[in-house]
BALOBA-1460 file (C-alpha; in Angstrom, 3 decimals):
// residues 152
<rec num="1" residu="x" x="14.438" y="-13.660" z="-16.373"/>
<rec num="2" residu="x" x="14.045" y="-13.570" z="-12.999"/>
<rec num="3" residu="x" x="12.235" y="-10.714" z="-10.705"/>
<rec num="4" residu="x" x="15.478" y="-9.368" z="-9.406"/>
<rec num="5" residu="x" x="17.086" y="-8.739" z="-12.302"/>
<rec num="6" residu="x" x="13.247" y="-7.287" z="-14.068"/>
<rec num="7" residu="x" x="13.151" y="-4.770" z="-10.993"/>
<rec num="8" residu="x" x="17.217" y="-4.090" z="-11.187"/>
<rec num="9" residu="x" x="16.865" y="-3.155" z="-14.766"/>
<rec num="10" residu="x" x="13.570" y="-1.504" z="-14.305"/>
<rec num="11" residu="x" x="15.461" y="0.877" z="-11.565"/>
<rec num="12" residu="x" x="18.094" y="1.067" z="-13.513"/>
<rec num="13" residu="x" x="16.230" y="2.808" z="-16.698"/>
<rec num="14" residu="x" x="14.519" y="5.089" z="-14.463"/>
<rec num="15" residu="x" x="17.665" y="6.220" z="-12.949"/>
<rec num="16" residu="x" x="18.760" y="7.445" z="-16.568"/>
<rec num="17" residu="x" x="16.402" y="10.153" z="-15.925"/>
<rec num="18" residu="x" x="15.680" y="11.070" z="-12.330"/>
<rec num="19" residu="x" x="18.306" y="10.122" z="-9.822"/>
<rec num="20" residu="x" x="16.364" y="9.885" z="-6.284"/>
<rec num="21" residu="x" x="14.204" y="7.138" z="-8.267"/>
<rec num="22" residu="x" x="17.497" y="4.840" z="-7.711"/>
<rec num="23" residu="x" x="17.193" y="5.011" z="-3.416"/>
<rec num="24" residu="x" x="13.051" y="5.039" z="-3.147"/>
<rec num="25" residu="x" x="12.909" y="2.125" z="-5.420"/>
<rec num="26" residu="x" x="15.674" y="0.263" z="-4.402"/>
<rec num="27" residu="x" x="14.508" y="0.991" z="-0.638"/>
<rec num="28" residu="x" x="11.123" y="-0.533" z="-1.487"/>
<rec num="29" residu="x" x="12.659" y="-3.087" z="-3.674"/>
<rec num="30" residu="x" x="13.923" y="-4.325" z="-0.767"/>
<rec num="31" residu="x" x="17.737" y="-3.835" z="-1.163"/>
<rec num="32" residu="x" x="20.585" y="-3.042" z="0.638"/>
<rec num="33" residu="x" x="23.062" y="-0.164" z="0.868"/>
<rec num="34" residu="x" x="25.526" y="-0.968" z="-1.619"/>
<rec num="35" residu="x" x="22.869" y="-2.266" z="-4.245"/>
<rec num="36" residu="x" x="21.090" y="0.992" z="-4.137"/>
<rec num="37" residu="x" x="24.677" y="2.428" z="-4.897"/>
<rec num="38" residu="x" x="25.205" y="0.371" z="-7.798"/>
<rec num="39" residu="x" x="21.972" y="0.824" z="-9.391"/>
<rec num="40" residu="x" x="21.292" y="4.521" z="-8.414"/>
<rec num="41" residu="x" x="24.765" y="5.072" z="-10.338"/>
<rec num="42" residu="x" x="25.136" y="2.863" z="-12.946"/>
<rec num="43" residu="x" x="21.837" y="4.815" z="-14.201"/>
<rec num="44" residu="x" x="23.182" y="8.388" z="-13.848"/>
<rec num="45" residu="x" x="26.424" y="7.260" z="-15.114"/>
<rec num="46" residu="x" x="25.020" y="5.781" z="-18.245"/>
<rec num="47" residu="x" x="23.196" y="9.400" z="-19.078"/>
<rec num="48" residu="x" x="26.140" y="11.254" z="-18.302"/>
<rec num="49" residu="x" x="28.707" y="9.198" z="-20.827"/>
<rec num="50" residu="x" x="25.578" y="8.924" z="-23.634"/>
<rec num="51" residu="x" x="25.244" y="13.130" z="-23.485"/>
<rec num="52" residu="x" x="28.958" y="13.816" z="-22.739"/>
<rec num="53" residu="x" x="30.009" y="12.413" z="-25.807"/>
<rec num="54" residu="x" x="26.926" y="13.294" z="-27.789"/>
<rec num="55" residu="x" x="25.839" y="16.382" z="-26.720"/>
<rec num="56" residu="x" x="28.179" y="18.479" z="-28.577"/>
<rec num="57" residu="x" x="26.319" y="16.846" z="-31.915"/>
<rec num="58" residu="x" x="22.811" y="17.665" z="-29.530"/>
<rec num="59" residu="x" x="23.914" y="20.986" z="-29.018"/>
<rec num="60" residu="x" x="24.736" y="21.372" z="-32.979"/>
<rec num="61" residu="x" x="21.741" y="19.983" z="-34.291"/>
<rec num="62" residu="x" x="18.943" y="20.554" z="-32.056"/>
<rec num="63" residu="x" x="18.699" y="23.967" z="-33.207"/>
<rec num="64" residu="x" x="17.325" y="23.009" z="-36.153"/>
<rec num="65" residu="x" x="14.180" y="21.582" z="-34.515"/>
<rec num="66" residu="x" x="12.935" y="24.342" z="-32.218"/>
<rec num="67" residu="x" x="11.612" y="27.097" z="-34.635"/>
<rec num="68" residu="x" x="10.789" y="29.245" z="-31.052"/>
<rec num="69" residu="x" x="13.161" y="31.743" z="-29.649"/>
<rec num="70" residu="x" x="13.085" y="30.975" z="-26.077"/>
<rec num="71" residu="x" x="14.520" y="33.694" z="-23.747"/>
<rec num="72" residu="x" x="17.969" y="33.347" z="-22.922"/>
<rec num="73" residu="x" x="18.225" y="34.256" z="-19.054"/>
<rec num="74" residu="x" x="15.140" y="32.843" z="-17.363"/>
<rec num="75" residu="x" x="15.259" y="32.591" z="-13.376"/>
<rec num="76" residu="x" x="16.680" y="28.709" z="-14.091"/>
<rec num="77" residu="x" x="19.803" y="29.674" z="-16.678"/>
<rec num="78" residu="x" x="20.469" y="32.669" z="-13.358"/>
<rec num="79" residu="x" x="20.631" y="30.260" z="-10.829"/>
<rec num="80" residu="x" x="22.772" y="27.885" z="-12.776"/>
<rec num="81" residu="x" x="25.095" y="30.575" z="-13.953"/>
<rec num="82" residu="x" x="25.510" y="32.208" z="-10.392"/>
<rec num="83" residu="x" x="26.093" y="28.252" z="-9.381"/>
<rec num="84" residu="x" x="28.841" y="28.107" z="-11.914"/>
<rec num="85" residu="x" x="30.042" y="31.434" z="-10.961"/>
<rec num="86" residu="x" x="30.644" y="30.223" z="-7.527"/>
<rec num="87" residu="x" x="31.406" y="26.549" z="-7.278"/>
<rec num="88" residu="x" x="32.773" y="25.546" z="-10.977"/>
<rec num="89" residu="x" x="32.477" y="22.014" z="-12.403"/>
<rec num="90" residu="x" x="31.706" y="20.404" z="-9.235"/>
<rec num="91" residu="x" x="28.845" y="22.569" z="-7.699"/>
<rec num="92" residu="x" x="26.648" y="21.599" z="-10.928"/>
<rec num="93" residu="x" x="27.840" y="18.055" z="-10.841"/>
<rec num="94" residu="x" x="27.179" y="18.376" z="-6.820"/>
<rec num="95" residu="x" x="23.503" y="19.705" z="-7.751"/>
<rec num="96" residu="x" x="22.822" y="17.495" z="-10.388"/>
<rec num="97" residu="x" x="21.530" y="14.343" z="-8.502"/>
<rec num="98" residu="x" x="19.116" y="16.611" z="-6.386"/>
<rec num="99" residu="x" x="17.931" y="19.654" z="-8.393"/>
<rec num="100" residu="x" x="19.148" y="18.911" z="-12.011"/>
<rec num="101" residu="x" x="18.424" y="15.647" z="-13.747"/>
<rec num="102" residu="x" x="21.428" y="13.384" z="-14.816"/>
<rec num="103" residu="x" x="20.880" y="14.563" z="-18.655"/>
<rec num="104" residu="x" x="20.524" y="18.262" z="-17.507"/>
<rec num="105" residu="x" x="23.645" y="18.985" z="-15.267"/>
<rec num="106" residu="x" x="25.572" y="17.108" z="-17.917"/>
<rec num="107" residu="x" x="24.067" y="19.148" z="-20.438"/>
<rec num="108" residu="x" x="24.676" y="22.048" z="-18.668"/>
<rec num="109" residu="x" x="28.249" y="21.125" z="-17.967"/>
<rec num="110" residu="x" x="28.839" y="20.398" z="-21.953"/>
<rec num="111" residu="x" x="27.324" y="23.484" z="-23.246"/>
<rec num="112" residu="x" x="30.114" y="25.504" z="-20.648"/>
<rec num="113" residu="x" x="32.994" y="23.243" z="-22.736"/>
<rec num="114" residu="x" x="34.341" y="21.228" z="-19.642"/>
<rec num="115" residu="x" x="36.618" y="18.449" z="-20.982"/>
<rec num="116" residu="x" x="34.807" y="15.145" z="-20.723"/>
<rec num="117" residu="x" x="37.099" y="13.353" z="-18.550"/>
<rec num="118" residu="x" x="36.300" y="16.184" z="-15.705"/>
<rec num="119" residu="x" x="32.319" y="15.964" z="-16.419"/>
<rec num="120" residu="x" x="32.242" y="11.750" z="-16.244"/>
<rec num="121" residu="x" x="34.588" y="12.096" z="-13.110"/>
<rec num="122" residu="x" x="32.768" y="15.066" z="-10.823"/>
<rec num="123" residu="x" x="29.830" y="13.521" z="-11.796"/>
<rec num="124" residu="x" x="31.277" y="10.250" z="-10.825"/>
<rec num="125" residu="x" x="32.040" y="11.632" z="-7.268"/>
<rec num="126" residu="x" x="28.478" y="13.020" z="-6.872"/>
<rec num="127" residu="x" x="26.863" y="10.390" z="-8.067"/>
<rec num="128" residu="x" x="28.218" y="8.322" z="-4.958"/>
<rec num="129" residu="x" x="27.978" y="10.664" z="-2.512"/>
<rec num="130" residu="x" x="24.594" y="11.384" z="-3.059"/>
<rec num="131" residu="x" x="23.436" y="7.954" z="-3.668"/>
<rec num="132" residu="x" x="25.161" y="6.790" z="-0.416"/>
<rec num="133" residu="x" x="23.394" y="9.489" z="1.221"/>
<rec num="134" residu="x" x="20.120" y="9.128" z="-0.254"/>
<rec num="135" residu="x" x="20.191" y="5.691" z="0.635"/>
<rec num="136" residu="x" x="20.677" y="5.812" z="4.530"/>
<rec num="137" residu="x" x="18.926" y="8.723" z="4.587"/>
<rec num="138" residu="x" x="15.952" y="6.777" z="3.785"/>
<rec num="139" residu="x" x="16.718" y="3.329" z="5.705"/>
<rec num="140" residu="x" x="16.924" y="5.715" z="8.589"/>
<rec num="141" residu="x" x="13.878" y="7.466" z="7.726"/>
<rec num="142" residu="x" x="11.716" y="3.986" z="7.685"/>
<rec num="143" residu="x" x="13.011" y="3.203" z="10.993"/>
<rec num="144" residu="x" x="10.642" y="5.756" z="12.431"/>
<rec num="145" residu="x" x="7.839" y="3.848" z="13.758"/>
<rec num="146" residu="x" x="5.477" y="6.260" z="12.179"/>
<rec num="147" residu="x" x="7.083" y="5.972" z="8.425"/>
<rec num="148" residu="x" x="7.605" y="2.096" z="9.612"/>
<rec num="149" residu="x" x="3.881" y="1.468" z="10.124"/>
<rec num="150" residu="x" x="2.888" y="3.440" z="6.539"/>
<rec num="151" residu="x" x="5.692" y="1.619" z="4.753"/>
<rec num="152" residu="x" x="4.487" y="-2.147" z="6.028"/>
């Protein structure tokens, strides 16, 4: 195999769990715009179909592992619900890349009972925006001479 596709695929997996690993990577990986797109999304995308369409059977049979009661309303489960309170569907999705992981703002979108087709497509839409934004953000950045000189 060759070393683009080994780092591609390496980026890839690690954007299944942490989004912003998609634009640093890909930045030092050396690619452009749109790869850092396609990689940074693919990733997310892939968690958000695997625990849209299992996470109902997650939600079902997890229970049965955790013997601990954990508390309910912690400061986290607040801020999400007040989120959710406010901005529906597409304020999680819209905080997912940045504060949630992939896996947890789908999650969290499951457990409230969203249809699938609305999770997979506001998470879609965030996805891109935030990977597009990321990823200038950070080309932009390195052009600094001081972030220029640390990065070389």
């Amino acid at each position: 195999m060759s070393d683009y596709l080994i780092t591609f695929l390496g980026i890839y997996f690690l954007c299944l769990f942490k989004f912003i690993a998609g634009p640093l990577l890909g930045i030092a990986a050396g690619y452009g715009l749109w790869e850092i797109v396609v990689v940074t999304v693919s990733g997310m995308m892939t968690s958000v179909l695997f625990f849209t369409f299992l996470g109902e059977w997650f939600k079902k049979n997890w229970s049965g592992f955790t013997k601990k009661e954990k508390k309910k309303f912690t400061r986290r489960t607040r801020g999400i619900i007040k989120v959710w309170q406010k901005f529906g569907v597409f304020g999680i999705a819209f905080l997912t890349p940045v504060i949630l992981t992939p896996i947890g703002g789908t999650v969290v979108l499951t457990s409230f009972g969203i249809k699938k087709r609305k999770i997979i497509l506001s998470m879609l839409i965030s996805g891109l925006f935030w990977s597009i934004i990321m990823g200038i953000s950070i080309e932009k950045l390195l052009e600094i001479p001081l972030f220029k000189n640390l990065w070389t």
